[in-house]
N, C-alpha and C positions, 0 to 999 in steps of 0.2 A: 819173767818167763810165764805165759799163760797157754800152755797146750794139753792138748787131751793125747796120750800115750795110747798107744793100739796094742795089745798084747798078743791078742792072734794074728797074724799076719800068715795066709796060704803059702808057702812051700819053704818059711822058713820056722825054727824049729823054737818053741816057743822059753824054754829055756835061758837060748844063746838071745831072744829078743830082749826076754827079763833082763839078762844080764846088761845087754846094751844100753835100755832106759835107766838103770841103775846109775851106770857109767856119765850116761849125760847128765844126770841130775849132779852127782860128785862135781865133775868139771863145771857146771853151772856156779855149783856153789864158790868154785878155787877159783876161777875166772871173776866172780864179784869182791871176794875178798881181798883180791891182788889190786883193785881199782886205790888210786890215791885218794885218803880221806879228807872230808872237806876241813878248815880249821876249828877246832874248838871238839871236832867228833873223837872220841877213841875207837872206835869199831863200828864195821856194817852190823846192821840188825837185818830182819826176815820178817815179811808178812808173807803166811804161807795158808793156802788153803788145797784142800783136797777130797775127791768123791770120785763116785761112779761117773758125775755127768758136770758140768760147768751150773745147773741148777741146783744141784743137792752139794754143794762143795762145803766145807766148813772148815771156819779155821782152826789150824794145829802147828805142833809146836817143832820147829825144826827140826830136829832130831829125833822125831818119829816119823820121818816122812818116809825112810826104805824100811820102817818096818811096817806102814800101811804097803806099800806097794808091793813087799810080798805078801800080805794078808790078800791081799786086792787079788794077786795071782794065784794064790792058795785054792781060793773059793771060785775059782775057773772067771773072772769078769775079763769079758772081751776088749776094755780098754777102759783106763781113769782119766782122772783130767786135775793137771795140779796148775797152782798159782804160786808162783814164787815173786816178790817185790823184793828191793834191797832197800834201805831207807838206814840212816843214821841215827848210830846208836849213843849213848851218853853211862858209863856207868855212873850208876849214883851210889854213894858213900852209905856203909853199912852203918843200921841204927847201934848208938851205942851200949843197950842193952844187950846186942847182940857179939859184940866186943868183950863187957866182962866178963860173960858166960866161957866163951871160947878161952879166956886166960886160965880156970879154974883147972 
């Protein structure tokens, strides 16, 4: 997904908009997630970027994404622009220094 969000939009309330782009970005994510994984993948992964405008966007980490875009609304910006990619993820197996520690 690569669109720029409008927050103010005349005669509807800017709120019930917030709320709405919220909304699409959630199902964005559950509609990518439910996709069948290719073999050898355990999970989607996220390249996610975000700003005021498609030139200042930079990337950030999935789960801060609604709480830039209520920042974004907070500080009155008339519309952002996010980048959402879905690309294939691998977990990688914990170092094991980081395994004894946890046993102690």
């Amino acid at each position: 997904m690569k669109k720029t969000f409008k927050l103010s939009i005349e005669g509807k309330n800017r709120d019930r908009v917030l709320d709405a782009t919220k909304h699409e970005i959630r199902q964005y994510f559950k509609r990518e997630r439910r996709k069948s994984l290719p073999e050898g993948v355990d999970f989607w992964d996220f390249d996610c970027q975000f700003g005021t405008s498609q030139a200042d966007a930079v990337a950030v980490h999935p789960g801060n994404i609604l709480a830039l875009v209520d920042a974004a609304a907070k500080d009155g910006a008339p519309a952002f622009y996010l980048e959402v990619i879905a690309k294939p993820g691998v977990r990688q197996p914990r170092p094991a220094a980081d395994q004894a520690s946890g046993a102690e």
